[in-house]
N, C-alpha and C positions, 0 to 999 in steps of 0.2 A: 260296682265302681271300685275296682280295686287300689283307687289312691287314695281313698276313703275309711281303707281295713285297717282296724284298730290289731295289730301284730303284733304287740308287747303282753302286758299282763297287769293286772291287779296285784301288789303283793305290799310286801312293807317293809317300810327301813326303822327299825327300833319297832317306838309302837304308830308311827305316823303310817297313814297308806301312803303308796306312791303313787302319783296322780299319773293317771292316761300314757302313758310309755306307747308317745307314737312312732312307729316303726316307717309311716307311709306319709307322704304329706298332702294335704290338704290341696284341692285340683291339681293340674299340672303343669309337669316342667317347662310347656308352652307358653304360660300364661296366662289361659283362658280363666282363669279366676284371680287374677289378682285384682278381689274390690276395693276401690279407694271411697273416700270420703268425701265430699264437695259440696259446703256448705249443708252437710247432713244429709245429702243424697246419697244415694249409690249409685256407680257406675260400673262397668265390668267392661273389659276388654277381649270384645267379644262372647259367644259362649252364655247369652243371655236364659236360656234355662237351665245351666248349667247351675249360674252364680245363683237362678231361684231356690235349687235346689239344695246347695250349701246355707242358704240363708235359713229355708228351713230347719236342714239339721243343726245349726247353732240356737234357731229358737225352739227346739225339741231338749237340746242340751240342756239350756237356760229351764225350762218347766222342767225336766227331770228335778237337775238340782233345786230349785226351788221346794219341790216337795219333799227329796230324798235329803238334801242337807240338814233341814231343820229339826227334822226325826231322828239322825244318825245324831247333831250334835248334841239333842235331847236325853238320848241315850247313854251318850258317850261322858256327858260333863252332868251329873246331877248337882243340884246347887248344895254346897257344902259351907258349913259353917263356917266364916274366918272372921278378925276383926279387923275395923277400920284402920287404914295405915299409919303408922306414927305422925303423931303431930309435930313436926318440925319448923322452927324457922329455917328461912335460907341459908341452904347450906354455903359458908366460907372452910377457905383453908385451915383457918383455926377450929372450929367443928365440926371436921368432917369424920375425924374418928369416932365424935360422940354419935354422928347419925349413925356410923357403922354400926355401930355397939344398939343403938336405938332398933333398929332393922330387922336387928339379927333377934334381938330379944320378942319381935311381933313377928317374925316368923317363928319358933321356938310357939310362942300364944298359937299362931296359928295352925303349928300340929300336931300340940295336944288336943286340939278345938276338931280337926279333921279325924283324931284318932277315936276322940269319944265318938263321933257320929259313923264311924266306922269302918272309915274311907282309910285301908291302910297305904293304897298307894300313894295319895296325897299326902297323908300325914310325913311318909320318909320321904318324901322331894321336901315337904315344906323344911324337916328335920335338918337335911342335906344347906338347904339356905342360913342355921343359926348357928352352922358349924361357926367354930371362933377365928376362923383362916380365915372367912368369907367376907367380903368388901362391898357391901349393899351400900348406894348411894338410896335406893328408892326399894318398898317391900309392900306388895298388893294380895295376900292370900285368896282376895274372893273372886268367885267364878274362876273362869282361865286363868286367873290371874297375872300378876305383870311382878317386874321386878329388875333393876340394873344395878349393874355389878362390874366391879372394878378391876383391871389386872395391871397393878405398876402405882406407884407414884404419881396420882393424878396432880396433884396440887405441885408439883415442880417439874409435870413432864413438859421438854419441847416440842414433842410430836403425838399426836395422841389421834388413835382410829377409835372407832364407834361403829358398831356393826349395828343393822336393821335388817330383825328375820324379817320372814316372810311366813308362809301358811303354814296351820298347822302347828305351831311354836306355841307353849305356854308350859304354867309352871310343871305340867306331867311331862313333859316333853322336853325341858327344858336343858335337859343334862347336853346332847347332842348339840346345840348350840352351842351352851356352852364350852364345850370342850374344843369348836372354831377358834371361840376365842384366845381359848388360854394355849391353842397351835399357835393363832398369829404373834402374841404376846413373847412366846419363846422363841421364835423366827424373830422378830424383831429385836432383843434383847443380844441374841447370837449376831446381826449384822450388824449392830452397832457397836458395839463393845463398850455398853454403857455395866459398870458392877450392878449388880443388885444389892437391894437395902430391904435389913428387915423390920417389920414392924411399918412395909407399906404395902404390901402386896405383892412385893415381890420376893422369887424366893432366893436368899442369895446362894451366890453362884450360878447364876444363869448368864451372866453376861461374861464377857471378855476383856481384860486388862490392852491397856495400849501396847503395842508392840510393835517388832519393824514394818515401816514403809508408813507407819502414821507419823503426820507433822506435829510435833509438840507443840502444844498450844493454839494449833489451828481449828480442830475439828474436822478436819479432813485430811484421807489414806492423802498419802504422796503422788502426785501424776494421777490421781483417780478421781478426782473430784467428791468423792464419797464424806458421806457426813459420817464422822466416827464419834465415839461417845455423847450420841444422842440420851437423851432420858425419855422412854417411852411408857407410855399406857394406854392401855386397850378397855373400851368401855360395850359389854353386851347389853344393849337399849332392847327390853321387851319391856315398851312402855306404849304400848295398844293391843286391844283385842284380833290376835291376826282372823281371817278369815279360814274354814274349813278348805282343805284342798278339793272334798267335793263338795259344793254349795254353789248356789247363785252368785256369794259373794267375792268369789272370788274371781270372775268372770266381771265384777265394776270397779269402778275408783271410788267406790261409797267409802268404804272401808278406812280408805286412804283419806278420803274428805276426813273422816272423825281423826286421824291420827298424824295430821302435819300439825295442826295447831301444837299438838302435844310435843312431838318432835321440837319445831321451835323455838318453844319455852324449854324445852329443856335446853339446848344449846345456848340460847341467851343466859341461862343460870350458868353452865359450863365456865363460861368464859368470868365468873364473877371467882373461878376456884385456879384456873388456867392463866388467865391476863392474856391480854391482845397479843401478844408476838407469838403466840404457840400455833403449831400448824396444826389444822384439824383435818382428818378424812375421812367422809363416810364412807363405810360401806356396807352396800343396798342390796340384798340376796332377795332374789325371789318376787313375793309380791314389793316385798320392800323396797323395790327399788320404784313401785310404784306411789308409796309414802313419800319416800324420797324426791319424786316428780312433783309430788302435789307441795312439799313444803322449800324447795326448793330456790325459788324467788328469795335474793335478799341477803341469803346465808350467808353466816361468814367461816366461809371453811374453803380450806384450799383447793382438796382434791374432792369427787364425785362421783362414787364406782359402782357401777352399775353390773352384778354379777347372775347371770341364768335369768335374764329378766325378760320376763311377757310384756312389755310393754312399759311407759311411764306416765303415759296419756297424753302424750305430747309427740310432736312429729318431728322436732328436729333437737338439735340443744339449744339454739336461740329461745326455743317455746321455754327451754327450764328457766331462763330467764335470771342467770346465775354468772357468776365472775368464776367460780372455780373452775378447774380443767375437769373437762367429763369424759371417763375413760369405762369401757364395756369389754366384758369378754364372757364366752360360754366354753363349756366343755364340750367336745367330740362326740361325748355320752349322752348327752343333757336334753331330754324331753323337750324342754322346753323350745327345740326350738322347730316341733313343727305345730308348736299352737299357732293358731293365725292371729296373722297381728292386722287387726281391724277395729274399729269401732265404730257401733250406730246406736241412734236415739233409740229404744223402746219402749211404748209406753209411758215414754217420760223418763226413763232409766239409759244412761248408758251401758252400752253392752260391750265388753272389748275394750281390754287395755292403748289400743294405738299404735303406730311405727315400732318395728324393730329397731333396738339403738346400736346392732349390731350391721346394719346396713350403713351402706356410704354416704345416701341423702341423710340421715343421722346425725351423723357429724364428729360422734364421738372419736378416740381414742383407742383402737382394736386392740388390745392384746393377748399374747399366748394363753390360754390356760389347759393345755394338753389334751388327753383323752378322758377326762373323770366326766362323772356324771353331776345329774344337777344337784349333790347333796357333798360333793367333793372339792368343792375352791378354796375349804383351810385346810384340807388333807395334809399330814407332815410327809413334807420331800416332795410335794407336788410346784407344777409349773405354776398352775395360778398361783396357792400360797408364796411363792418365791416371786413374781412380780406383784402380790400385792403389797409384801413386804416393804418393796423398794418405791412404791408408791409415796406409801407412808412416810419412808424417811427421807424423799426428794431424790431420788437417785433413778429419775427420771429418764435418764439417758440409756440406760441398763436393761428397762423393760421390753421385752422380747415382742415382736409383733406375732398376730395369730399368721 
């Protein structure tokens, strides 16, 4: 069955593997397997031993992972030593530099705590996090670990993005994220021509002085509608255990069940540093985007980006059940987009993320994000990064359609 052949490769980017690089897609371009859902049934369109047979190889997938996941991530994470994370009250604007300072100090704890046990590669990520630059709202050395980190002037930005990885993300790995972030953070800094200030995260000089064609005093270029000296900051939320890119788990919304509550509370803390007029936007890479589905309902944030995403567990955007604008885009590159997007009960277990949010029944927001792949939407100088930018700072009309 050769629309079945797995044509790409195992290999890796940093130290993550790269998940399944499907070359071929899942049945064909007929449609004889596109299975839908209907009240937890299956149906298929046609092609009834076909779609048997696809169901099999999804629950061949699912028992591979199940056994290979759990040994790999066995192997891979030994439990290392870290301490409990600082005891903080809630964080305000007026303490937020002392949580920095608190954060940074329990990471610094946690790796010398990883370096006696012997773990030298945790111990220099943990190292990497007590640097005195570093802007920890939140620090979790144990297991995976977790930890959010600041770029900008939280406490007086007008517009402020929050990224949510996806698989594979934790403090060993965490550098590669990070460094989306601190892409977007310089993209946005450079389009608005807000200065930078030091002694908040940012580094100054990165932004832009007004100059012609801006309205003085407006906040917006002249004839362009564009928001000019905005104040931005970017927040990297690894604040859940993502799931392995090969494991069971990353094939359910379990994962995501444990990490919207978390999600948020942290947003409801956000706004206690932020105040209500600040525009919020997530964005949701990967599985994240399926965090992003599950906590969705309610938020209050303006935009909702959905980037290289499997699914969100939800079939349309009415199901996210959200006021903000929901905007998706994939890369040309991007694996992910011959996972199948299905879901069924097993066992009792959901299996499959759900609808593509890249499809028109969807509803979403298409946009450009050129030929990268699934691990390139902050790449510097790329399309995605350049419309998520403008996401962020409202310049909505600018975003290029895919």
């Amino acid at each position: 069955m050769a629309e079945r052949r797995f044509r790409g490769r195992w290999g890796g980017e940093g130290v993550t593997p790269r998940a399944l690089r499907f070359r071929g897609r899942w049945g064909t371009e007929r449609g004889t397997l596109r299975a839908l859902r209907f009240g937890g049934r299956w149906r298929s369109e046609g092609g009834t031993p076909r779609a048997r047979r696809w169901f099999r190889a999804l629950l061949a997938v699912l028992i591979t992972a199940a056994v290979v996941g759990p040994l790999t991530a066995a192997a891979a994470s030994p439990q290392i030593p870290a301490p409990a994370p600082a005891d903080l009250a809630p964080v305000t604007a007026a303490t937020l530099e002392k949580a920095y300072a608190a954060n940074r100090a329990n990471a610094a704890l946690a790796a010398r705590m990883a370096a006696a046990h012997g773990d030298r590669h945790r111990a220099a990520a943990d190292e990497g996090f007590a640097s005195p630059s570093r802007t920890l709202l939140a620090f979790d050395g144990r297991g995976q670990g977790r930890a959010t980190e600041v770029f900008g002037d939280l406490a007086h930005a007008d517009r402020v993005a929050i990224l949510i990885p996806g698989s594979d993300t934790s403090l060993d790995t965490y550098a590669r994220f990070r460094a989306g972030a601190a892409a977007l953070y310089e993209r946005l800094e450079g389009e608005s021509g807000a200065p930078g200030e030091s002694g908040t995260g940012r580094e100054s000089g990165m932004g832009r002085a007004s100059g012609p064609g801006r309205e003085s005093g407006t906040g917006q270029e002249a004839g362009t509608g564009r928001t000019s000296g905005a104040r931005t900051a970017v927040v990297a939320w690894l604040g859940y255990t993502t799931p392995g890119t090969v494991s069971a788990t990353v094939i359910t919304p379990a994962r995501a069940d444990e990490a919207a509550p978390e999600l948020r509370e942290f947003l409801r803390g956000l706004r206690t540093l932020t105040g209500p007029d600040t525009h919020v936007s997530l964005l949701c890479h990967s599985y994240g985007t399926v965090v992003c589905g599950r906590a969705a309902p309610g938020l209050d944030v303006s935009d909702l980006v959905l980037l290289g995403s499997p699914g969100t567990g939800v079939d349309t955007v009415a199901g996210l059940r959200t006021r903000a604008r929901v905007w998706a885009a994939r890369g040309a590159d991007d694996w992910v987009a011959d996972v199948p997007h299905v879901s069924v009960d097993l066992f009792g277990t959901t299996v499959g993320l759900g609808a593509d949010p890249m499809s028109a029944s969807f509803g979403a927001h298409v946009f450009a994000a050129g030929a990268g792949g699934h691990s390139d939407y902050f790449r510097p100088g790329s399309a995605a990064l350049a419309n998520i930018a403008r996401i962020v700072l409202g310049e909505t009309s600018e975003v290029t359609d895919a």
